[in-house]
C-alpha positions, 0 to 999 in steps of 0.5 A: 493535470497528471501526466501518464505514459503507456510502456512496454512491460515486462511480464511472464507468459500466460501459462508461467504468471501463476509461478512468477507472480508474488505477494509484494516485497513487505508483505512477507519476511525472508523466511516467509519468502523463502518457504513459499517462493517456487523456482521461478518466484518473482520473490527470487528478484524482490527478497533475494536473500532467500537464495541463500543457506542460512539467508542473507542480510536484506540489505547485503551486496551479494544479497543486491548482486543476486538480485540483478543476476535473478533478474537477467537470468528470468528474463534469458529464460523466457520466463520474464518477457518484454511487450513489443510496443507501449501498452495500458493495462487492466488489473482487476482485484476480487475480494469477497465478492468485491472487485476494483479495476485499475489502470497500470500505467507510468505516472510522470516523477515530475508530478510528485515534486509538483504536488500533483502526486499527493501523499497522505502519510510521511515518509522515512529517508531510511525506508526511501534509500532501500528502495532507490537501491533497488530501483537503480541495480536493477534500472527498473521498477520491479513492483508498482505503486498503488495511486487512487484517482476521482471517478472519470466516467470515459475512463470506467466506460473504457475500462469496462469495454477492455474487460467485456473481452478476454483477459491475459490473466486469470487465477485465484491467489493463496489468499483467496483473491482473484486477479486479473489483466487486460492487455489494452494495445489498440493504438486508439484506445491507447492514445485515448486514455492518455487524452483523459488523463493528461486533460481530465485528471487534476491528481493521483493519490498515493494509497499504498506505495509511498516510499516507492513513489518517494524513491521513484521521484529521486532516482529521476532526479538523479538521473536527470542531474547526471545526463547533460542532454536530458529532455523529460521524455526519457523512460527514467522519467516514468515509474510504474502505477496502477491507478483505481478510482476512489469509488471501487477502493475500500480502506481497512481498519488498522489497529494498535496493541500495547504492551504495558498499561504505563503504570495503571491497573486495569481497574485504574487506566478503564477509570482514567479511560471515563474521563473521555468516553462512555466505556461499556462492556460489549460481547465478543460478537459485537467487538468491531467499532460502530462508526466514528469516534467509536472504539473497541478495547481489549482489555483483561479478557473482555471487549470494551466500547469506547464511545470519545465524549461530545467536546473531545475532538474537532470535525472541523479539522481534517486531521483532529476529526480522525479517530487514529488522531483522537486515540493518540490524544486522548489514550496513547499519549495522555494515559499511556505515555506514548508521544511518537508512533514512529520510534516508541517500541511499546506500540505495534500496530495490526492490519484489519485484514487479520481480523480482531482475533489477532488483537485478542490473541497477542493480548491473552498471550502475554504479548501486549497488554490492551488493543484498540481497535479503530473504525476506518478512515474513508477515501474522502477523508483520505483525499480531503486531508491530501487535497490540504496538504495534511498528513496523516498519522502514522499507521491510519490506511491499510488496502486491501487487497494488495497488488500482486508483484510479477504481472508488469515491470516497468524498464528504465531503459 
């Protein structure tokens, strides 16, 4: 079972949280960042590069120095402050009329080394040490992970009383999203939900976060390899989560563009393209994917179905039955040429919530050459393939909404 702390966050005022609060760190380039960020922007802390005339480099020290000074400084205005005791937390997320309810909460690092803490994508050393950077000069998870977990009914019956009171939060963000936070300080209730986690819950789910999650397990390590009294209960032992069952989340699709046609003509790559799949010529208005192992292909100005032919993939595989898998064999690789999702700079890839408009638009402008759009993997396929100890394709999960930055913090210390 998984292991899970209480903490005492660290988190704006009631009346400064809509001026704290941020998109996430990768959610928004520096300039982005820097167009948006008030005074008292968390993005101050998590792009600090923006303090600077023309920005600084991302990864420069004074762009680091600055963000450990943004940090103390929030805090010594009032505008970060510190819980008095350990609490749980309720974060609730709306989008179009759809809400999700997660518990934030501190997993246990230890877990991840254990495989109790399942990923479903790999990750990138490079991507890894940014992140442990910031972790370490600030001794703090600034931002938290995004961890699925299997439905406990006593968790969603707690959760559901905490937001039948009033809540610490409430505001709609330049999105359009609603978000909103419960402060759970009842020392019963506290001591409850540690209970069901700690004998109920056999595993978290990393949905969004994997590099963070990855960075968070070594820092620990680290720390633990350089306190000789170490015991496991330090605070540097926890990072920050916030944890929704897999009923309330819904995947995106998240789609590919390219930006040559490897040689084919049109006429030519929609030939090679019938070996594979029944290709048809659809309207705009029905452009999005039907369900599985069904494409949509932007292509010359028109909207194709991509229908992969009976004998093309394995359902029976939990990785071959993916549609990102099928497109890569069949398209990316076969026709097109592309053999790494990671490296190859002819690929790029456009999360659904910009809508297919976005993959129409980079192809008629010139950009790119042809769009696939792909219909979207599901929580079961999400857990089955974590549960196996499959990985996934690059680029195959997009969640949205995304947690807001700014709302808790958790300390180290």
């Amino acid at each position: 079972m998984v292991r899970v702390k209480p903490f005492e966050a660290i988190r704006p005022p009631k009346n400064l949280v809509t001026e704290v609060a941020a998109p996430p760190y990768d959610v928004l380039n520096s300039a982005e960042a820097k167009a948006m960020a008030g005074e008292k922007s968390l993005l101050h802390i998590t792009k600090p590069e923006i303090d600077f005339d023309p920005i600084a480099g991302e990864h420069e020290q004074r762009s680091y120095d600055k963000a450990v000074e943004n940090f103390r400084l929030w805090k010594e205005r009032g505008w970060l402050v510190r819980d008095p005791k350990p609490c749980y937390y309720v974060y609730a997320q709306t989008m179009e009329g759809r809400t999700q309810y997660g518990i934030v909460l501190c997993a246990h690092a230890d877990d991840y080394a254990k495989g109790l803490i399942k990923k479903h994508e790999l990750t990138r050393k490079d991507k890894e040490d940014d992140r442990m950077v910031h972790v370490r000069i600030q001794n703090a998870n600034i931002e938290p992970v995004f961890f699925a977990f299997k439905d406990n009914e006593e968790l969603n019956g707690i959760v559901a009383k905490t937001v039948a009171g009033p809540s610490e939060y409430c505001f709609t963000d330049e999105n359009g999203f609603g978000h909103e936070f419960w402060v759970v300080d009842d020392d019963a209730v506290i001591a409850r939900i540690t209970e069901i986690f700690t004998g109920s819950v056999e595993a978290f789910y990393v949905a969004d976060g994997h590099h963070r999650t990855a960075a968070a397990a070594r820092v620990c390590e680290d720390k633990k390899a350089a306190n000789p009294n170490h015991t496991g209960k330090e605070e540097y032992n926890y990072f920050m989560a916030v944890c929704f069952p897999g009923s309330q989340l819904r995947i995106i699709d998240y789609n590919r563009v390219v930006k040559d046609l490897n040689g084919f003509t049109e006429e030519g790559f929609l030939k090679a393209l019938g070996e594979d799949f029944d290709v048809n010529v659809i309207t705009a208005e029905a452009k999005n994917p039907t369900g599985l192992h069904n494409f949509s292909m932007y292509l010359g100005g028109k909207w194709y179905s991509l229908s992969a032919k009976s004998g093309r993939y394995d359902d029976s595989d939990p990785i071959g039955v993916l549609d990102v898998t099928i497109l890569s064999n069949l398209v990316l690789d076969r026709l097109l040429g592309i053999k790494d999702l990671r490296t190859d700079r002819r690929i790029d890839f456009v999360g659904g919530i910009r809508g297919l408009g976005e993959l129409s638009r980079r192809v008629d402008s010139g950009e790119m050459a042809v769009a696939f759009a792909l219909y979207p993997v599901s929580m079961k396929q999400l857990t089955d393939i974590a549960d196996t100890g499959n990985i996934m394709p690059p680029k195959t999960t997009w969640f949205e909404p995304k947690l807001r930055s700014g709302l808790a913090i958790h300390s180290l210390d």
